[in-house]
C-alpha positions as CSV (number, residue, x, y, z in Angstrom):
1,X,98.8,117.7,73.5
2,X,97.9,117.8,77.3
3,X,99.3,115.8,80.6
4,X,97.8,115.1,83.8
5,X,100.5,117.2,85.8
6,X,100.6,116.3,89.5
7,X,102.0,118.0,92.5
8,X,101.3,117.8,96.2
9,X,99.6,121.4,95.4
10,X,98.0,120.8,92.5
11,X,96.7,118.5,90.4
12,X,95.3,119.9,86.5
13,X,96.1,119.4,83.0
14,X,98.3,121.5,81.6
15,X,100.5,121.7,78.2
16,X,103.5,119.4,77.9
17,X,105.5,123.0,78.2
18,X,104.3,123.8,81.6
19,X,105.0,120.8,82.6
20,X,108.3,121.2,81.1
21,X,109.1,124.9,82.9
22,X,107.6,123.8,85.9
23,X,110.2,120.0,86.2
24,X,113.2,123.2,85.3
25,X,112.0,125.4,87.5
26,X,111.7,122.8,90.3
27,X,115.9,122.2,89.8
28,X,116.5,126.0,90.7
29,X,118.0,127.3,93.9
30,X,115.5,128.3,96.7
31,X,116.9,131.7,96.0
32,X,116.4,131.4,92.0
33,X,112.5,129.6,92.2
34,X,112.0,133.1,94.7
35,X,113.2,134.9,92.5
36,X,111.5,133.7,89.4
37,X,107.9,133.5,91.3
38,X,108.8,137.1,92.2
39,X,109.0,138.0,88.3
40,X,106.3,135.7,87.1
41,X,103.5,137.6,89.8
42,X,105.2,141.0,88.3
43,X,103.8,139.9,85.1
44,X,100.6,139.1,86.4
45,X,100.6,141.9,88.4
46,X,102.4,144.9,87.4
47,X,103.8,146.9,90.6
48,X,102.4,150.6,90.9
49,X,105.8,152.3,91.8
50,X,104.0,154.8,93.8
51,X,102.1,152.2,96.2
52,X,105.2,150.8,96.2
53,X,107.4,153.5,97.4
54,X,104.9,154.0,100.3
55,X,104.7,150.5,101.4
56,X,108.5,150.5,101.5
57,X,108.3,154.0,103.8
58,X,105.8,152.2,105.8
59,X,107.7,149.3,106.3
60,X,110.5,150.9,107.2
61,X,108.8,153.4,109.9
62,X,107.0,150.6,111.5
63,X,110.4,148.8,111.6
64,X,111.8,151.8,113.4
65,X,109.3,152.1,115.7
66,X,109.4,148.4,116.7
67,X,112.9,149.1,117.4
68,X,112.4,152.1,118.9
69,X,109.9,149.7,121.4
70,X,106.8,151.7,120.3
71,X,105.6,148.8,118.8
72,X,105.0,145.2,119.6
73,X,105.2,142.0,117.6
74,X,103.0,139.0,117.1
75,X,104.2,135.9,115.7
76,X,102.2,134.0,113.1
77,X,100.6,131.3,115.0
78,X,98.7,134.2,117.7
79,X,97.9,136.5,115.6
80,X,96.2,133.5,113.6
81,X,94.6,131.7,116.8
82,X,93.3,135.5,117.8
83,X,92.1,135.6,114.6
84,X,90.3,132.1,114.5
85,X,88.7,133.5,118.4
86,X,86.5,135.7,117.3
């Protein structure tokens, strides 16, 4: 059997367990629905451990070097209006 399932996201029919997971899920700590998106896009999405180990280096060095003043920051909302002005 299938429900309408509505959110202020999303609106679709899905299985009565989804919908069932997804009212659960929704009673979770912030840290815990984080956590469990986290685990659920692994799935999709399995890591490469090798990209991942370099993103982490490169994260890190580009962390140093902001803090080292090498490097500058943007915030969200410039970076987004530069984007938008071109």
């Amino acid at each position: 059997m299938r429900e309408h399932y509505k959110n202020e996201n999303m609106e679709t029919n899905v299985s009565d367990r989804f919908a069932t997971i997804a009212q659960e899920a929704r009673k979770l700590a912030p840290e815990e629905r984080a956590q469990l998106v986290d685990d659920l896009m692994e799935s999709l999405h399995p890591g490469d451990e090798r990209l991942d180990a370099l993103m982490l280096t490169e994260a890190k060095d580009r962390l140093a070097a902001i803090e080292r003043g090498e490097m500058g920051t943007t915030d969200v909302a410039s970076a987004i209006a530069r984007i938008r002005a071109k």
